[in-house]
C-alpha positions in Angstrom: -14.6 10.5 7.8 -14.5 7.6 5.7 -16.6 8.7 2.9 -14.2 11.5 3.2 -11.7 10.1 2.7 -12.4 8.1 0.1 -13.6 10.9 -2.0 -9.7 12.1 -1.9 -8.2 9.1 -2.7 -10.5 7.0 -5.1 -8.6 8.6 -8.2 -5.1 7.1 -6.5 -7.6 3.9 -6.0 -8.8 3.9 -9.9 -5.1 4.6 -10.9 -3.9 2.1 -8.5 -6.5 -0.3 -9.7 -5.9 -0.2 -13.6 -2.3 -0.1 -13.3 -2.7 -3.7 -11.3 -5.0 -4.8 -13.8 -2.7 -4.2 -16.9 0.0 -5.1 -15.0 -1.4 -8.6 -14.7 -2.6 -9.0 -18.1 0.8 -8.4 -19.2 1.7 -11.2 -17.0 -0.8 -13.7 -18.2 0.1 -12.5 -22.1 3.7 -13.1 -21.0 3.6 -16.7 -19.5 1.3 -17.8 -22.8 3.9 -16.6 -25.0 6.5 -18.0 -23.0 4.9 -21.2 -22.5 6.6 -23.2 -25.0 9.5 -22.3 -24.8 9.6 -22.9 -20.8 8.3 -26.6 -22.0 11.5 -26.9 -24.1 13.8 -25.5 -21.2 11.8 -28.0 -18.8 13.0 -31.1 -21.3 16.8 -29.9 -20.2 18.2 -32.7 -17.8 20.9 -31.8 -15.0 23.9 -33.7 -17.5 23.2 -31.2 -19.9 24.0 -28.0 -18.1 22.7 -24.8 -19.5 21.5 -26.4 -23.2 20.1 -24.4 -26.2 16.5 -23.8 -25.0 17.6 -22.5 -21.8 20.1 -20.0 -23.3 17.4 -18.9 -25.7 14.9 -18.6 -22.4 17.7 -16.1 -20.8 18.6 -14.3 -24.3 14.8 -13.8 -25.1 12.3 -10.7 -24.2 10.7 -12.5 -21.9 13.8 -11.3 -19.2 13.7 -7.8 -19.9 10.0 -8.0 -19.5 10.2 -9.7 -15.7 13.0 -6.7 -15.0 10.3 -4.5 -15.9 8.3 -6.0 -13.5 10.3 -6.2 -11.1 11.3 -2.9 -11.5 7.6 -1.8 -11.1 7.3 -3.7 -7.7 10.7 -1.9 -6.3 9.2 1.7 -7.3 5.8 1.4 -6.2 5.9 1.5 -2.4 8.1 4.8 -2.6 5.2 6.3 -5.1 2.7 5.5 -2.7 5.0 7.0 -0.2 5.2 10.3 -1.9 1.8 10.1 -3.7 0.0 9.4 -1.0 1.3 9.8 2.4 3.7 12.8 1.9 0.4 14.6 0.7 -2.2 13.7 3.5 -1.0 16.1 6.1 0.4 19.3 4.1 -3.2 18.9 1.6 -5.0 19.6 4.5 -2.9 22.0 6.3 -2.4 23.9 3.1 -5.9 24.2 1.9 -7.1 24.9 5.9 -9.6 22.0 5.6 -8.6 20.5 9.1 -10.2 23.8 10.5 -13.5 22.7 9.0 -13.0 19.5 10.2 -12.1 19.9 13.8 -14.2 22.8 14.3 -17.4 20.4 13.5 -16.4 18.5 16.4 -14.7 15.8 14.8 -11.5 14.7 17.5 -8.1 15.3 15.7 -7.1 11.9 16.7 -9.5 10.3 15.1 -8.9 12.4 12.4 -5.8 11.5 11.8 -6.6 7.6 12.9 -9.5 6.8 10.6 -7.6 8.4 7.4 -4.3 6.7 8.2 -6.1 3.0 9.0 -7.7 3.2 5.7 -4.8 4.4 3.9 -3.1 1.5 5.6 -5.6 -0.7 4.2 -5.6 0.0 0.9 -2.0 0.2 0.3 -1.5 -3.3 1.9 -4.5 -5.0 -0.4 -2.6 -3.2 -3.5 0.8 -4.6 -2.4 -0.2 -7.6 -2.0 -1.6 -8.1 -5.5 1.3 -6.8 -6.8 3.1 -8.8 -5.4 1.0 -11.9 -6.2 1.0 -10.9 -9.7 4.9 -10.6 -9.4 5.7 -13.9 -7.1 3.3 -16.0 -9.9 5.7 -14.5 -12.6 9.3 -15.2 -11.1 7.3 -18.9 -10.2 6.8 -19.9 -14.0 10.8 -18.7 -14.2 11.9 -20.8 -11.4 10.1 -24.0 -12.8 12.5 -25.8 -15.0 12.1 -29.0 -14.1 15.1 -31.2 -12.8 18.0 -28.3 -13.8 16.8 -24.9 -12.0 19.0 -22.0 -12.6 17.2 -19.6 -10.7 17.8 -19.2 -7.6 14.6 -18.6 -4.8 16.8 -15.5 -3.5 16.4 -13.8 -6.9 12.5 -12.8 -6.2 13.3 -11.5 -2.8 12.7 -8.3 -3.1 8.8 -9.2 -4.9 7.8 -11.6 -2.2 4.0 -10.3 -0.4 5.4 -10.4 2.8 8.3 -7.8 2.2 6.6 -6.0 -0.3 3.8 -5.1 1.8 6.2 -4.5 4.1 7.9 -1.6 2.2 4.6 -0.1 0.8 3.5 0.5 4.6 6.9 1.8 5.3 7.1 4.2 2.9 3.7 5.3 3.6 4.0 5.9 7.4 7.6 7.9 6.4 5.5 10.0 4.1 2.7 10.7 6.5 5.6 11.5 8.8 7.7 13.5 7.1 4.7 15.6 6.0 3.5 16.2 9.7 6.7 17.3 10.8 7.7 19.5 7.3 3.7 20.7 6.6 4.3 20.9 2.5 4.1 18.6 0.5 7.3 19.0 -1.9 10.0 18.9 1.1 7.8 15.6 2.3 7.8 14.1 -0.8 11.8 14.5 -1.4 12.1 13.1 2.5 10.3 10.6 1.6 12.2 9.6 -1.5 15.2 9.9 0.2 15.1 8.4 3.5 12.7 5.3 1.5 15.7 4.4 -0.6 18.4 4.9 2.1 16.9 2.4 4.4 15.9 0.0 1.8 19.4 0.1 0.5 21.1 -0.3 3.9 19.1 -3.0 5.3 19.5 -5.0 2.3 23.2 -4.7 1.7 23.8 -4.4 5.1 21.5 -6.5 7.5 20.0 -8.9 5.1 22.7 -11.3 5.2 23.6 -11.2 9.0 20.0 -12.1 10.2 21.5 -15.5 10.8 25.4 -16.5 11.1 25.6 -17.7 7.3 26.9 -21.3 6.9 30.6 -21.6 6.2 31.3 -24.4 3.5 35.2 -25.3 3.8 36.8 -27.0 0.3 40.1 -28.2 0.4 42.6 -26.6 -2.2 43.2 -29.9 -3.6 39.3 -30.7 -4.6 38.6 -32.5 -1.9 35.7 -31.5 0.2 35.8 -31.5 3.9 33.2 -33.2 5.5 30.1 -31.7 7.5 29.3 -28.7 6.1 27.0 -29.4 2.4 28.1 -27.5 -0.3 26.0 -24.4 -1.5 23.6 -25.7 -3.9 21.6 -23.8 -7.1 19.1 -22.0 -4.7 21.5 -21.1 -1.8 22.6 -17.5 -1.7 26.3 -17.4 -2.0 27.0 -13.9 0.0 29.5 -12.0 -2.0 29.8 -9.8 1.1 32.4 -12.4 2.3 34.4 -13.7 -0.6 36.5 -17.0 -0.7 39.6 -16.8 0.1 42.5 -19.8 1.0 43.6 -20.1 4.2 46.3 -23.0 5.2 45.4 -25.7 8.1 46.0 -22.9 11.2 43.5 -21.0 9.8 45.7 -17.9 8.3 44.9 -16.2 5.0 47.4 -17.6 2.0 48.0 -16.0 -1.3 45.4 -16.9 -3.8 48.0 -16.6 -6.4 50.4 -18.8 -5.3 48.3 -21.4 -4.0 46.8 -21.4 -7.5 50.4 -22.0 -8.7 50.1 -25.4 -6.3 47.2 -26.7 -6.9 48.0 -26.3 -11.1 50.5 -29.1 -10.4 47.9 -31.3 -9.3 48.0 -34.7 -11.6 44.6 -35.4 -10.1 41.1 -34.5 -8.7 42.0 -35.6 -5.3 44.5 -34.0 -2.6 46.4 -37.4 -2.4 48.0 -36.5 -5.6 48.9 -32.6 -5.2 52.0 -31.7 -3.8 52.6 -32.0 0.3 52.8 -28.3 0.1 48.5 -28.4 0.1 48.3 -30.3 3.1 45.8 -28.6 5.2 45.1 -25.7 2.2 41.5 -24.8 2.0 39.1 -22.4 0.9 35.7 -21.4 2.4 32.2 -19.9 1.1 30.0 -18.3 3.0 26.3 -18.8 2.3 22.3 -18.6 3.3 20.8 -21.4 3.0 17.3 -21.9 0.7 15.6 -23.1 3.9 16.1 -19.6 5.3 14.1 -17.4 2.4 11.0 -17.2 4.2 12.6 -16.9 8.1 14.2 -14.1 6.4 11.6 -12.5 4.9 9.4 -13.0 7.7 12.3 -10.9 9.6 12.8 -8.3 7.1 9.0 -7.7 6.9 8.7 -7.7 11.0 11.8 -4.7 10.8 9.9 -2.7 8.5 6.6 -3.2 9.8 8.1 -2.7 13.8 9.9 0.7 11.6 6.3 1.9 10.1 4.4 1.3 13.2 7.2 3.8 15.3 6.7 6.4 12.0 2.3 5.9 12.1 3.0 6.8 16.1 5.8 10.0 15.5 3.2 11.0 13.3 0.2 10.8 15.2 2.2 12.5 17.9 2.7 15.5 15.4 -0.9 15.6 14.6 -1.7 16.4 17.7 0.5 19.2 18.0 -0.7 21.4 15.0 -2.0 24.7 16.0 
């Protein structure tokens, strides 16, 4: 079974495999050419904000190459998806080669097991180098030496544990959705569908409610309240709750009007706004930096716990083909 199996997949495997390969050199080629101007973005301190060599980092090539790249990571798990696991069951059914198969004494189970655990394999080593070759990437981006302006949540979506993750998600929906279906081109466009719907959900969605997100409370006259830090460079500010003023009971205030107040401010401090801001604040709501990898390590565990429940639907199907 696994020489088999191999012998059906090791053109997806040499695809798979070049497509890594260029993908890194591209990478490498990249971060040489990119290397000095990073060195002139790293001489940037904090008191100069964004300064020349950092706009000319943002303007350049260089960041429509890494959306490239991360473009490729997003796509890949879904091709494998359809590619790969849409196509195991339906091939076989189609062409009537599980007959041969089974009839040679070979158990459906393990059938089904052997080709699926190696499938599972390879998809997870090629994720993972993906991802590698993305994470290293988005790295030489984030390191700009005292003044970083981008933020860890940025590569969220490239990081191994979540990529692999997806990759095994998508194939256990495709291996699914082509036991249940038994063709290959109604699998496929399952797969493509349902990939994208959960992916999209769960990260607009869940993502941010995996913990209670940290409320930072400013008052309307500059002043900061204390407790609470403010949300720094590499926090994710969640725009899924947006600020909004509130007065000292806690009710919502009109941002207008309050803006009206607080523009007769003579100074940075509440002590010299009107009496009318007493109390006036606004909040943020925000994930901390010191989450990213909790929250990945969630977001993996839900799609892995998702894939498993798929690999086991599937298996159950399997088992029912007459």
């Amino acid at each position: 079974m696994t020489w088999f199996t191999w012998r059906q997949h090791r053109s997806n495997a040499a695809f798979a495999g070049a497509m890594l390969l260029v993908l890194g050199v591209a990478v490498i080629y990249l971060s040489i050419a990119g290397a000095g101007l990073l060195a002139e973005v790293r001489s940037c301190t904090p008191a100069q904000g964004a300064c020349g060599a950092m706009q000319a980092w943002f303007n350049s090539n260089l960041q429509t190459w890494w959306g490239l790249v991360l473009m490729v990571v997003v796509v890949v798990p879904v091709l494998i998806g359809m590619a790969i696991g849409a196509r195991l069951i339906p091939r076989e059914l189609e062409a009537g080669t599980h007959l041969v198969a089974w009839s040679q004494g070979v158990p459906r189970g393990r059938w089904f097991l052997v080709r699926a655990a190696l499938l599972v394999l390879g998809a997870a080593v090629a994720a993972a180098v993906l991802a590698a070759i993305a994470q290293g990437w988005f790295a030489m981006q984030r390191d700009l030496g005292g003044n970083p302006v981008l933020s860890i949540w940025g590569g969220f979506d490239s990081a191994p544990p979540v990529v692999i993750a997806y990759t095994l998600f998508a194939l256990a929906l495709g291996i699914a959705a082509g036991a249940a279906l038994r063709r290959t081109q109604p699998a496929m466009a399952v797969t493509l569908v349902g990939f994208i719907a959960v992916r999209v959900s769960i990260a607009v969605l869940a993502r941010w409610r995996y913990l209670p997100p940290v409320v930072f409370h400013e008052l309307a006259g500059g002043q900061l309240t204390a407790g609470t830090p403010a949300p720094g460079p590499d926090d994710w500010l969640l725009n899924s709750a947006p600020p909004g003023f509130f007065d000292a009971a806690g009710h919502p205030l009109n941002a207008a009007s309050v803006s009206q107040l607080i523009s007769r401010c003579t100074g940075n401090t509440q002590a010299t706004c009107p009496r009318a801001l007493a109390g006036v604040y606004s909040l943020t709501q925000y994930q901390p930096a010191s989450r990213f990898w909790l929250f990945q390590g969630i977001e993996a565990g839900l799609f892995v716990l998702l894939a498993a429940l798929l690999f086991a639907l599937a298996y159950r199907l399997v088992m029912r083909i007459r």
